[in-house]
MIFI-170578 format. One line per 5 residues: for each residue x, y, z of N, C-alpha, C, O. Coordinates in pm, 1 decimal. Each point is the difference from the previous one (the first is absolute). Layout:
<sites>
X,Y,Z,X,Y,Z,X,Y,Z,X,Y,Z  ...
</sites>
This chain:
<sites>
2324.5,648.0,-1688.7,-108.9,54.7,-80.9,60.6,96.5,-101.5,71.8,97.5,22.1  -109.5,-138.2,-120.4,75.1,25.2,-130.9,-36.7,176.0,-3.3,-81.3,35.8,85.2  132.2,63.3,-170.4,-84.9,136.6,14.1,11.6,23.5,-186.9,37.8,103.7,-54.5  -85.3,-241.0,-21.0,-57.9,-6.8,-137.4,4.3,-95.8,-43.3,100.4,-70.6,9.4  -221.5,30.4,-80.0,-45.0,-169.0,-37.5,-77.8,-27.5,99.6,-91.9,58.0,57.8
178.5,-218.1,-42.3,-99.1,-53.0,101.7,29.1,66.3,184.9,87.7,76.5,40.2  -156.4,-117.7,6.4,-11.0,10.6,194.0,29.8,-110.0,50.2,-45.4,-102.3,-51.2  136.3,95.2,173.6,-12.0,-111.2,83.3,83.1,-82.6,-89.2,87.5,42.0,-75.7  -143.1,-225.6,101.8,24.0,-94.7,-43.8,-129.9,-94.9,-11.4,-113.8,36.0,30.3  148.6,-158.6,-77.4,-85.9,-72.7,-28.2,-41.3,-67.8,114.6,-107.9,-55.3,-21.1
160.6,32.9,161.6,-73.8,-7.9,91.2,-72.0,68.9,88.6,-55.6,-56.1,94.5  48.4,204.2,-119.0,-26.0,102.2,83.7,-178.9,27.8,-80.1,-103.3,48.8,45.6  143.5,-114.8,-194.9,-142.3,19.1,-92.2,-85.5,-109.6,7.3,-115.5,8.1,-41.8  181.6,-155.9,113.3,-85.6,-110.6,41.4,-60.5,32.3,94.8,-116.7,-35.8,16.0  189.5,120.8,80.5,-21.7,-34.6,126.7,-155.5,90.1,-4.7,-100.9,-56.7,42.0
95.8,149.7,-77.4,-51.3,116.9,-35.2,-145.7,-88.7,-75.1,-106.7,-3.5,61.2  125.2,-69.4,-210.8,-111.5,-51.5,-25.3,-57.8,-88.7,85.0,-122.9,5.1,5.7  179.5,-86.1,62.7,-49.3,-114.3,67.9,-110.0,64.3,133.7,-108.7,-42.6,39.3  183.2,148.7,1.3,-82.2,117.5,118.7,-117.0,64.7,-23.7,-93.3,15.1,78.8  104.3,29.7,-213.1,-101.1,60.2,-67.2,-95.0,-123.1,-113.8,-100.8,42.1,-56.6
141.1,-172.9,37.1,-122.4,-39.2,-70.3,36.4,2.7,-116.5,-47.7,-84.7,-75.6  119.3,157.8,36.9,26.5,38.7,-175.2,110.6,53.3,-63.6,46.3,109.5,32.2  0.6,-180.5,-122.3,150.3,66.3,-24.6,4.0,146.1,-20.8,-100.5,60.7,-37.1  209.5,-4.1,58.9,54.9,136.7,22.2,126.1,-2.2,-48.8,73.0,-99.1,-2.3  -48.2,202.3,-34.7,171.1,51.8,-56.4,-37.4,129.1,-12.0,-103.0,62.5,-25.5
259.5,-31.8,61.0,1.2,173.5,-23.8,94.3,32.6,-65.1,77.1,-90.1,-33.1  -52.8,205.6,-2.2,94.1,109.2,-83.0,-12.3,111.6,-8.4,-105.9,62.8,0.6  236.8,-13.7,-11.6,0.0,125.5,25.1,22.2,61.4,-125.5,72.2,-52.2,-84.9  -151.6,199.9,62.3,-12.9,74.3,-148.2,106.5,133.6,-7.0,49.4,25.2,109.9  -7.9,60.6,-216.7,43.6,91.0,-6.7,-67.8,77.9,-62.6,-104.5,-47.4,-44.6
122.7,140.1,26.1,-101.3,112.9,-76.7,-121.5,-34.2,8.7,-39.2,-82.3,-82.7  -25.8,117.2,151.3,42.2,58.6,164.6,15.4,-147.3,80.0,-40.3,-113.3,-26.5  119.5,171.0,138.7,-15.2,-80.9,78.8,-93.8,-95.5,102.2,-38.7,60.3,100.1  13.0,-147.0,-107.2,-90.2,-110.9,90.8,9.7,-119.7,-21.5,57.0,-38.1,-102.2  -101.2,-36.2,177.9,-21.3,-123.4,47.9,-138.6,-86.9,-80.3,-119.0,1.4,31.4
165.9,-50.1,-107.4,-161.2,-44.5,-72.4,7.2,-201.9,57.6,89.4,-76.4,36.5  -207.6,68.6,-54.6,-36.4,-145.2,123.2,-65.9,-98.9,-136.5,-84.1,44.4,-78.2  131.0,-157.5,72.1,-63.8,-65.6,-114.5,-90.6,-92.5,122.9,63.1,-83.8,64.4  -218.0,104.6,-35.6,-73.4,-80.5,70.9,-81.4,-117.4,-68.6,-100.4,45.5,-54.9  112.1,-170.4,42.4,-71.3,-63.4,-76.4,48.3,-32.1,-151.7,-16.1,-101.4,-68.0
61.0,186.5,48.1,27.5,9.8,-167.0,0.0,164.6,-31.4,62.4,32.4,-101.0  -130.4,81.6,182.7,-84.0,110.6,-46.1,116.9,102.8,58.5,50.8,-19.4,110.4  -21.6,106.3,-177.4,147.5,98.4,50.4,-152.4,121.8,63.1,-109.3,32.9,-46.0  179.0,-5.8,155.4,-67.4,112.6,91.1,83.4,77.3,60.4,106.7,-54.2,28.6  -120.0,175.7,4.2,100.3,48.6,135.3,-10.6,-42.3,93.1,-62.0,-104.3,20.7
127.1,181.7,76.8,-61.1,-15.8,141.7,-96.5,64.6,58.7,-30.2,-25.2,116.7  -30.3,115.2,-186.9,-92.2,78.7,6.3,-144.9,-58.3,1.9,-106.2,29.3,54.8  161.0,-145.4,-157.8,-110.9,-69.9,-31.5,-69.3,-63.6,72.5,-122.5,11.6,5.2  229.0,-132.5,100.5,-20.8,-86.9,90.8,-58.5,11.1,55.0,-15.1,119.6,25.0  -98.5,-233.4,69.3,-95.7,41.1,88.6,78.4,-8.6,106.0,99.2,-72.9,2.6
-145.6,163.8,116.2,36.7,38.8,155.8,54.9,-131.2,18.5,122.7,-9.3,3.6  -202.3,-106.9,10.3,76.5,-68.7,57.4,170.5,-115.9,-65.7,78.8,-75.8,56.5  -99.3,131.6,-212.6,142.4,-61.2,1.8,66.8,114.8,2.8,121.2,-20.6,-6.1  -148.4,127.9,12.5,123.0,101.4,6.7,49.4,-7.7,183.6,112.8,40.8,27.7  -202.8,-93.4,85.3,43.4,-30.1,75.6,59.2,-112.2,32.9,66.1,-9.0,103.5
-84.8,-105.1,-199.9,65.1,-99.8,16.1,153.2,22.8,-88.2,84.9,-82.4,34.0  -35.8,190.2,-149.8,96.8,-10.5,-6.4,27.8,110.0,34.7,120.2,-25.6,6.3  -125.4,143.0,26.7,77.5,149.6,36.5,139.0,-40.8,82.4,106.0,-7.1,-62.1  -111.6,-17.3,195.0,44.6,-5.7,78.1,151.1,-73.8,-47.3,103.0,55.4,-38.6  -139.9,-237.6,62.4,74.0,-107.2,-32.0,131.5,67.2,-131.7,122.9,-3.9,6.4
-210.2,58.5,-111.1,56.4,63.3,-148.2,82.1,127.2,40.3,81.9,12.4,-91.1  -66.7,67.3,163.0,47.7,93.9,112.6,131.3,-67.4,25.4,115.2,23.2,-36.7  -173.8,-118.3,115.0,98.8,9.9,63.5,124.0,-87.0,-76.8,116.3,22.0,33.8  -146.3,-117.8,-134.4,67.6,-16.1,-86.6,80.8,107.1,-85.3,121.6,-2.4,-19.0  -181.5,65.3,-13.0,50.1,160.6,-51.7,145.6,48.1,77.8,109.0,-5.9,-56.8
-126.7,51.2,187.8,27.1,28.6,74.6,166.8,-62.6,46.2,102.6,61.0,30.3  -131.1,-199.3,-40.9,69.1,-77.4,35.3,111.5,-61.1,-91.0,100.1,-60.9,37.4  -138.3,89.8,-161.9,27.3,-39.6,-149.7,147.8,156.4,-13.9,102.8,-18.9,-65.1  -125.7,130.9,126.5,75.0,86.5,8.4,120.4,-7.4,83.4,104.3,61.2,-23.3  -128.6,-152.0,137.0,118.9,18.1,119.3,110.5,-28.1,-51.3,6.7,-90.0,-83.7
101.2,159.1,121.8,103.1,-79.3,-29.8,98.0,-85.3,90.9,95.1,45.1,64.0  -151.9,-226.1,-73.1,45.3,1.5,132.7,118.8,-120.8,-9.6,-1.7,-77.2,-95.9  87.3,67.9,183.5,87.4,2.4,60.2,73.6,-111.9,-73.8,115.3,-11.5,-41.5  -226.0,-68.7,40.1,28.8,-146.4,-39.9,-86.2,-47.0,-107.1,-113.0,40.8,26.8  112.1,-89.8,-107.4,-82.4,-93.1,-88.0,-160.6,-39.3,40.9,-21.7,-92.6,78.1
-89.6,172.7,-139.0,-84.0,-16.1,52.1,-129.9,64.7,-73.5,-29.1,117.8,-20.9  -22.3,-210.6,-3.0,-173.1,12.2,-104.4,-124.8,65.5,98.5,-24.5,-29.8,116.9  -36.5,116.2,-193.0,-71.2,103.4,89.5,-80.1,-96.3,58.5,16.7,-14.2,121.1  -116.0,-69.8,-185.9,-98.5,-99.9,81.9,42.6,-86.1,131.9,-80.1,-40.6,84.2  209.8,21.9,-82.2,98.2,-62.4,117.0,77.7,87.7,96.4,48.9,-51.7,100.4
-33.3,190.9,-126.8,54.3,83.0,46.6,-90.7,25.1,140.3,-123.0,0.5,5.2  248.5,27.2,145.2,-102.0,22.8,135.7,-42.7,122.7,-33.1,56.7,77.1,-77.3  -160.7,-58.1,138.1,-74.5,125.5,4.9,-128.4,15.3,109.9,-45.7,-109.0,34.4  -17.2,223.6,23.8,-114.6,3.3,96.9,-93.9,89.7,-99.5,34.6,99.0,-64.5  -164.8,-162.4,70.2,-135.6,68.6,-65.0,-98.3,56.6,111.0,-23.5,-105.2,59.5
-34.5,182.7,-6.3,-85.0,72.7,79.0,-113.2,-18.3,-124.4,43.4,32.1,-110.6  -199.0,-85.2,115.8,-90.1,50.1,-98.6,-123.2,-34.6,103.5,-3.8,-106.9,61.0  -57.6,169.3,-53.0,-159.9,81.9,69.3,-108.9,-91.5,-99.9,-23.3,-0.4,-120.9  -28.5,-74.7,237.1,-102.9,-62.9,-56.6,31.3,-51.4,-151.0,-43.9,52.1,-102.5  145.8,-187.5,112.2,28.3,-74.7,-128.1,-112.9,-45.8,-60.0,8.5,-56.3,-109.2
-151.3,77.3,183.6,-113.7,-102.9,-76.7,-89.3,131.8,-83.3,-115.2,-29.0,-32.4  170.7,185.8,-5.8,-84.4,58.0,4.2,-47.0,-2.4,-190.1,76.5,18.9,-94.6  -180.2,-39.7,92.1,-75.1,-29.4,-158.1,26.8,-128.8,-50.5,-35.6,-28.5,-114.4  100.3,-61.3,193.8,34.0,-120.3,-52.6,-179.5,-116.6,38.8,-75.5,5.3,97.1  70.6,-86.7,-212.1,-129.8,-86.4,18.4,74.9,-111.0,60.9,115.8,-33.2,-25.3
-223.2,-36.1,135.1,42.8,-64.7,89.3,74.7,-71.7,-38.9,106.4,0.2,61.9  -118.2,-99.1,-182.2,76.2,-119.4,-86.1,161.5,76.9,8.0,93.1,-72.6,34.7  -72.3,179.3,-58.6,142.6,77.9,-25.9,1.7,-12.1,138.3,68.8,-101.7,8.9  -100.9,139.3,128.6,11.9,15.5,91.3,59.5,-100.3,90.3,62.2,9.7,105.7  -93.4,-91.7,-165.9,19.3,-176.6,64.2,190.2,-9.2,-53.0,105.8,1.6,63.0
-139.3,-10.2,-194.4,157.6,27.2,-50.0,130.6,82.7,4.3,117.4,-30.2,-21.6  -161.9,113.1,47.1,59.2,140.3,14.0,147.3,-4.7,105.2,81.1,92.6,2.4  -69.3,-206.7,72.4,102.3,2.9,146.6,75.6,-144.5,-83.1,116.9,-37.9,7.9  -200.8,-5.8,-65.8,120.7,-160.8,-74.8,58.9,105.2,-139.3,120.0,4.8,-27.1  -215.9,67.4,-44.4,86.4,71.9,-119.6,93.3,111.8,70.5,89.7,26.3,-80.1
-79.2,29.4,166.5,115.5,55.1,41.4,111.0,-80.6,4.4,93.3,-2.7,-80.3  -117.2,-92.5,224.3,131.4,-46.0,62.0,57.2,-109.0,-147.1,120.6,-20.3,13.9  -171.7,-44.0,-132.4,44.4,-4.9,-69.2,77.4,106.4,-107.0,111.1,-32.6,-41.8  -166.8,149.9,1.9,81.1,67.8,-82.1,98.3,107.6,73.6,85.3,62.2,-63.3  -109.8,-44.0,228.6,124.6,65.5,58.8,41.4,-102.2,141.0,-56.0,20.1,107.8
139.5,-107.9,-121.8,28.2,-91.0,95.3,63.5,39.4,108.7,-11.3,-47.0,113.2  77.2,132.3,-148.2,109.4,59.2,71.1,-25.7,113.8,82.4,82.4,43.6,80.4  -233.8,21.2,-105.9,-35.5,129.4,26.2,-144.7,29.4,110.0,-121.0,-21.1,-8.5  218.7,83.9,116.0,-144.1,9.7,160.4,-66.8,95.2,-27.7,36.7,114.2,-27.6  -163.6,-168.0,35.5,-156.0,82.1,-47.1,-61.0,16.3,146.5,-26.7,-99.2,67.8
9.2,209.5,-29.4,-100.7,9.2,102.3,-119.8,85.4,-61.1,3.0,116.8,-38.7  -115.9,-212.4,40.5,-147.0,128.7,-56.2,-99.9,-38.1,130.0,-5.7,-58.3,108.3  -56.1,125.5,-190.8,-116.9,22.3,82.4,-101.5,-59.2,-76.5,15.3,-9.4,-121.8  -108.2,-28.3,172.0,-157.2,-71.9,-55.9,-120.6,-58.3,98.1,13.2,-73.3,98.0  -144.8,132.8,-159.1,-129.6,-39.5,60.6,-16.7,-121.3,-4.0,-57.3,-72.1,81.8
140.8,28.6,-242.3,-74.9,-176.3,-61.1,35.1,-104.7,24.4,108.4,-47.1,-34.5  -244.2,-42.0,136.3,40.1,-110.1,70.8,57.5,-118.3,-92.8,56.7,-100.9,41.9  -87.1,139.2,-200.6,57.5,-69.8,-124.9,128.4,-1.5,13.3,59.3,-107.8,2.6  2.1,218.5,7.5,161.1,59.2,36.3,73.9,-85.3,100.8,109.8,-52.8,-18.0  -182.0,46.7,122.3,72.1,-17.8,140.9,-35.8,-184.9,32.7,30.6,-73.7,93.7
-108.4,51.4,-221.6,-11.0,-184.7,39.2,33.6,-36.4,-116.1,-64.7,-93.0,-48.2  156.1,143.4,-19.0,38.1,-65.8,-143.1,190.9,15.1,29.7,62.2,-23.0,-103.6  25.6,56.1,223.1,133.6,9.6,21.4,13.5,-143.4,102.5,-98.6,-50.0,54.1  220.1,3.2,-41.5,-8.9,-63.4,131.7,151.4,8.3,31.6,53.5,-89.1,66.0  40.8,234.2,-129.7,104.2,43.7,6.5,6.1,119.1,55.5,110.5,39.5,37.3
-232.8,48.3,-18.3,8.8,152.9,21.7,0.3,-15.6,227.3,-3.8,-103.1,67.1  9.6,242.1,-21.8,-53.4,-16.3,118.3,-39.0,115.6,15.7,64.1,104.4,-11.8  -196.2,-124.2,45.5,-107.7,78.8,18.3,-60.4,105.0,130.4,-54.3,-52.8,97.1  64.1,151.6,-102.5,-23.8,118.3,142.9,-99.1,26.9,-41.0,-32.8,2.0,-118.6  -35.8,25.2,219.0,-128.4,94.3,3.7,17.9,113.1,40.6,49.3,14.6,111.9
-88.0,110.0,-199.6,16.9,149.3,37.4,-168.4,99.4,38.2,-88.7,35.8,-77.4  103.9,-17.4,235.2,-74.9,0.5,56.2,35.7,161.4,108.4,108.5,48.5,31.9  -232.2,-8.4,-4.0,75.1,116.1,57.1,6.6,-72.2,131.3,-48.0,-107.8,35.0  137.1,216.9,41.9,-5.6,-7.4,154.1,-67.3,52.5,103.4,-102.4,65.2,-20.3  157.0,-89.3,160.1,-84.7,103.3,100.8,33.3,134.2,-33.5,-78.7,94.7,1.0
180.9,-91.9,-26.0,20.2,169.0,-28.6,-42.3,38.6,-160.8,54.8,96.1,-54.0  -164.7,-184.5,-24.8,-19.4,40.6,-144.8,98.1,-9.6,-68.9,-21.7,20.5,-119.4  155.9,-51.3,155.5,63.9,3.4,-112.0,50.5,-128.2,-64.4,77.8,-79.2,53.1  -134.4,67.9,-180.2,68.5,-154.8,-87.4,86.0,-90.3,44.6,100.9,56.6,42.3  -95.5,-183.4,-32.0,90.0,-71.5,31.7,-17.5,-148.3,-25.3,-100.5,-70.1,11.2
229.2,39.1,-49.9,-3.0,-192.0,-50.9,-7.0,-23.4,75.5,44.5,80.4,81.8  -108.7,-217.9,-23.1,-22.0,-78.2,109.4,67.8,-130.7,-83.4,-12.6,-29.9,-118.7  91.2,-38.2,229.0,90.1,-118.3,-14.6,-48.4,-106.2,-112.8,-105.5,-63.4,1.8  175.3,60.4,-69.3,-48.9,-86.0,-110.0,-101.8,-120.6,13.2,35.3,-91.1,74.9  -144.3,81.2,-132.0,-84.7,-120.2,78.5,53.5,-142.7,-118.6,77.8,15.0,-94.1
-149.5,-153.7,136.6,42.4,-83.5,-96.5,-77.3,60.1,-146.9,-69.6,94.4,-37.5  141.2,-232.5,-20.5,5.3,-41.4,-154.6,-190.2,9.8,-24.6,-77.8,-46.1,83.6  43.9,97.2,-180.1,-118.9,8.1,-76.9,-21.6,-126.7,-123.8,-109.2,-29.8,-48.1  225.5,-26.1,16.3,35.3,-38.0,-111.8,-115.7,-146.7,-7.7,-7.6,-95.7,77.1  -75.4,128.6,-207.4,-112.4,-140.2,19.6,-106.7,24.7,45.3,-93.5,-79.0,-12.3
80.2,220.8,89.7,-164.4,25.7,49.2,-69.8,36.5,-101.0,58.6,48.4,-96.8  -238.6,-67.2,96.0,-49.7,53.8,-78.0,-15.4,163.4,8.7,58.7,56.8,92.1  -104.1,-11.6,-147.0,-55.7,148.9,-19.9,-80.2,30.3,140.8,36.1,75.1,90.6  -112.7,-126.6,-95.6,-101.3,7.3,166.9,55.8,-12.3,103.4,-13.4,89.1,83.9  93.8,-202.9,-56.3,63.8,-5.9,98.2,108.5,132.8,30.7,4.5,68.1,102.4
67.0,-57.6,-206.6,57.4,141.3,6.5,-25.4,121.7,68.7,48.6,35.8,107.2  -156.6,44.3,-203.8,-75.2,79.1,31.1,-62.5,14.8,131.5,11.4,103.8,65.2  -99.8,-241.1,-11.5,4.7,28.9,146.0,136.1,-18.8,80.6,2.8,70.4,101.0  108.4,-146.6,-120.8,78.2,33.5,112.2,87.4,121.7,28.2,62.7,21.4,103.8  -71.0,84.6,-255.4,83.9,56.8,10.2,-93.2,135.8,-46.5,67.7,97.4,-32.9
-204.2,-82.5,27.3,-53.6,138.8,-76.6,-94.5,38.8,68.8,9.4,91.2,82.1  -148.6,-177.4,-115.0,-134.1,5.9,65.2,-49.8,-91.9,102.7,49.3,-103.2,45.4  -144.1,156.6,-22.8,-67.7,-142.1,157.7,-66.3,-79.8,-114.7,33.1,-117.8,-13.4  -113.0,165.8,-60.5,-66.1,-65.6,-73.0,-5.8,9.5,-122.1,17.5,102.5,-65.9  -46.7,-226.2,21.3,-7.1,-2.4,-202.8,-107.2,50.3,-50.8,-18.2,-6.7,-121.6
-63.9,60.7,197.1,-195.7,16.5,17.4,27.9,151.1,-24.8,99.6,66.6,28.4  -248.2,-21.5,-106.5,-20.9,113.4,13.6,-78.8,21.7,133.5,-58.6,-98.9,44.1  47.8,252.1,46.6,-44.9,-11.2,101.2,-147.1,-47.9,36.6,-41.1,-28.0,112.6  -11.1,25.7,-201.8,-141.0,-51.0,22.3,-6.7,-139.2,18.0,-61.2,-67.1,83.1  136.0,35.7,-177.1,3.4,-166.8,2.1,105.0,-54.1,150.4,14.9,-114.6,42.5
19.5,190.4,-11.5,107.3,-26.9,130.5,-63.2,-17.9,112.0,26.1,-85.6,84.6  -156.9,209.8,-79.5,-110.1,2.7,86.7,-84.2,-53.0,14.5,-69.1,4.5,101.8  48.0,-73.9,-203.3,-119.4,-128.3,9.6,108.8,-121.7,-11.2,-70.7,-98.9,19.0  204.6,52.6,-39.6,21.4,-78.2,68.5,69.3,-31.4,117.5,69.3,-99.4,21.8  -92.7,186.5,46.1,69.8,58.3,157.5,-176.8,-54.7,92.5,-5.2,-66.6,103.4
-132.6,128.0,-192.5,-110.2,-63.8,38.2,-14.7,-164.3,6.0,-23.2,-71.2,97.7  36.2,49.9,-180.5,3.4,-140.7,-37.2,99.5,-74.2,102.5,-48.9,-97.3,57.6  169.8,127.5,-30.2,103.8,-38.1,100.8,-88.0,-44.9,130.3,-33.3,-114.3,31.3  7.5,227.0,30.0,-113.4,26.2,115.4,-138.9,-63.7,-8.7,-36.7,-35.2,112.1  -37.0,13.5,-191.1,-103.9,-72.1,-31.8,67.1,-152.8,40.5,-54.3,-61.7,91.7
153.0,11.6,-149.5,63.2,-157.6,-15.5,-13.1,-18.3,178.4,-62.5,-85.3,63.1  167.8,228.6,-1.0,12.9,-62.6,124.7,-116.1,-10.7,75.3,4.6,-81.9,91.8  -102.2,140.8,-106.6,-115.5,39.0,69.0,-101.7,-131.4,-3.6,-74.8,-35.4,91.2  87.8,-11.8,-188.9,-69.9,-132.6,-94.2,99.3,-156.6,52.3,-49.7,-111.3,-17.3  161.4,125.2,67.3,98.5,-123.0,45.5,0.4,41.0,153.1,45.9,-69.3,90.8
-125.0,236.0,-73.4,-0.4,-79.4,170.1,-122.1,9.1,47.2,-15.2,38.7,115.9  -82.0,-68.3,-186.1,-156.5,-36.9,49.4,-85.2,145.6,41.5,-93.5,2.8,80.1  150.6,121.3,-156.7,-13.7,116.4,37.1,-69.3,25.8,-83.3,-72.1,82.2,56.6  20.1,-93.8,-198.5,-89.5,73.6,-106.5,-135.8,-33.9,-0.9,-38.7,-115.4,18.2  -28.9,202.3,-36.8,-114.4,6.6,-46.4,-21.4,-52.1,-146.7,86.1,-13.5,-87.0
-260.7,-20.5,77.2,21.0,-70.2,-114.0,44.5,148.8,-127.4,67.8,-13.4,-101.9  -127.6,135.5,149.4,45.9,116.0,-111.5,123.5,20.4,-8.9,40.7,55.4,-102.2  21.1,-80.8,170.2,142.0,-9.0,13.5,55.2,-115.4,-102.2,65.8,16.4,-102.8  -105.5,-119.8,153.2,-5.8,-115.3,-90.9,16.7,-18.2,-130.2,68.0,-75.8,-69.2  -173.5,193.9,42.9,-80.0,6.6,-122.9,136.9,114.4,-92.2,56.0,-34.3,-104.0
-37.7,130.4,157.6,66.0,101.3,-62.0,149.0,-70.0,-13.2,70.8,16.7,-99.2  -20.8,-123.2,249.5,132.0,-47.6,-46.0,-32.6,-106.5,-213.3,71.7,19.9,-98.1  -147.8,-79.0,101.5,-66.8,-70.3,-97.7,23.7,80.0,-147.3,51.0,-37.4,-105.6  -109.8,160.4,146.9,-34.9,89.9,-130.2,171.6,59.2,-39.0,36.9,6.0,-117.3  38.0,26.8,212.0,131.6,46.3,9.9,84.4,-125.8,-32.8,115.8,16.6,-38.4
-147.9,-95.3,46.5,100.4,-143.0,-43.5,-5.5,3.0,-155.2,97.1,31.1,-69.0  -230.0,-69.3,15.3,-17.0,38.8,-146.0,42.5,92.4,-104.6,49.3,-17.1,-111.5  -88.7,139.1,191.7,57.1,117.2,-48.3,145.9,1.9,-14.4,70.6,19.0,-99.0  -45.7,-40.4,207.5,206.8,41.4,-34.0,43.1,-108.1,-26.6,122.8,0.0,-8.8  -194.8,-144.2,-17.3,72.2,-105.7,-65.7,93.4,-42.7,-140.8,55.8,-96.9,-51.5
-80.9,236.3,30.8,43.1,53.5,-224.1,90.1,69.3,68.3,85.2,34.7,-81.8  -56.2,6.7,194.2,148.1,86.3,-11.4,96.3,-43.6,53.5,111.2,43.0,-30.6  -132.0,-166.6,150.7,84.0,-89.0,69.3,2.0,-178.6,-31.7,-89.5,-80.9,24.3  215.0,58.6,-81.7,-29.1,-122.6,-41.3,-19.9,-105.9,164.0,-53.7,-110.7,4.0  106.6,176.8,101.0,-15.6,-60.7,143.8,-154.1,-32.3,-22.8,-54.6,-97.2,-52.2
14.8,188.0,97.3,-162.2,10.6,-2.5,-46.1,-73.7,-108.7,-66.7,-98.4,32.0  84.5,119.4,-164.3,-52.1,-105.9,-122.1,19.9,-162.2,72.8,-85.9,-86.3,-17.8  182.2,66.8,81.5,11.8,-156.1,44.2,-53.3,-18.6,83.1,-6.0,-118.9,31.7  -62.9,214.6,52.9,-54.3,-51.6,135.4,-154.6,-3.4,-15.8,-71.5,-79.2,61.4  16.3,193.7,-169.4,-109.8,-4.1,-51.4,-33.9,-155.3,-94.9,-115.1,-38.8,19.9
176.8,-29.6,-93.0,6.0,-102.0,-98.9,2.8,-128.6,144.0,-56.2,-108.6,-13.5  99.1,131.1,88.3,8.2,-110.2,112.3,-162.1,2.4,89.1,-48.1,-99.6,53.9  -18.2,241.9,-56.0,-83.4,25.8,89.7,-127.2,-77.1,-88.2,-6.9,-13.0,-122.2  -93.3,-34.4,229.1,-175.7,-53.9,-77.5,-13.9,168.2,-34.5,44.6,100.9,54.6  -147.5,-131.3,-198.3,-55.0,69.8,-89.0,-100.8,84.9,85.7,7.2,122.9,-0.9
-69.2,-167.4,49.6,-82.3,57.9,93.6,60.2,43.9,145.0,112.9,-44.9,20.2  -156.0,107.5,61.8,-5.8,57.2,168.8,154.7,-36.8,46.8,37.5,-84.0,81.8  34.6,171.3,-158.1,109.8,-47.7,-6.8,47.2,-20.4,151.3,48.6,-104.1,44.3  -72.0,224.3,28.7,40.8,-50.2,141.2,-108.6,-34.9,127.3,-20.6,33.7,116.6  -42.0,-138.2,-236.1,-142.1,-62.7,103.1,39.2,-162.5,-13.2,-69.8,-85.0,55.3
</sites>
């Protein structure tokens, strides 16, 4: 990384547009000093940038920086150069679309270089099928701890994610509670146990939460129009 003119190279500025959607180049200014960002066509600072590409390049551009200084031993280009990154929640201000990408635009522009982060986003953790993944969880004694790496995420959707690794449910609690009712109504109704009000309310609860579960949308579209469980 150059320290006047251009930054980087011409693959570090592909890699960079292709991540972000839109070409990018940078350079660096004198009097005074900074970093000005050609986004699109439109010269901005970094000041300028919204949260989430300044989180999609801070870091990566860092550590290029960084790395661009060593002086090392042997023949060796900062983007290829080994190195370890520590970064806290890699998904933070990034929109999901960046989020998905974010683990293929690394291990392409630092190949050589072990990233351990941290992240909530089930986008993150089902878009690698190279990383290995801990869960950090407290203990009996409260205090933090990785638990043994579980498998590969790589290919799940978002939902599936999220419940195996966040929440019980994708539901807000109300909606969890009426279909926890509905659960109980089914069994009550398959073992010759309901009343017809019972009946009646499993009926009204099928309809109702049929717009939020596509399960339910198919079982409703299969059910007669009428007395559904008559």
């Amino acid at each position: 990384m150059a320290h006047g003119g251009k930054v980087g190279d011409q693959r570090v500025e592909h890699l960079l547009s292709e991540g972000l959607d839109y070409p990018i180049t940078f350079e660096l200014r004198r009097n005074p000093f900074r970093l000005e960002v050609k986004q699109d066509g439109t010269i901005l600072s970094v000041d300028q940038l919204s949260d989430g590409t300044r989180s999609f390049l801070s870091w990566p551009l860092d550590y290029l920086m960084r790395a661009s200084r060593v002086n090392w031993i042997t023949s060796a280009v900062s983007t290829v150069a080994p190195g370890l990154i520590l970064v806290d929640e890699i998904d933070t201000h990034l929109h999901p679309e960046w989020q998905r990408r974010i683990m293929s635009f690394v291990r392409q522009l630092l190949p050589d270089t072990h990233i351990i982060a941290t992240t909530h986003s089930p986008f993150v953790l089902g878009s690698t099928d190279e990383a290995q993944i801990f869960r950090i969880k407290p203990g009996k004694d409260g205090q933090l701890g990785a638990e043994p790496s579980i498998e590969t995420l790589f290919g799940y959707p978002a939902d599936l994610v999220l419940e195996k690794l966040f929440v019980p449910s994708l539901y807000a609690p109300e909606l969890e509670r009426k279909l926890a009712r509905l659960s109980e109504l089914a069994r009550q109704i398959a073992a010759g146990n309901a009343s017809d009000q019972e009946k009646q309310e499993h009926d009204h609860l099928l309809q109702e939460l049929a717009q939020y579960s596509p399960w339910l949308s198919n079982l409703l579209a299969l059910a007669p129009t009428k007395g559904l469980t008559r």
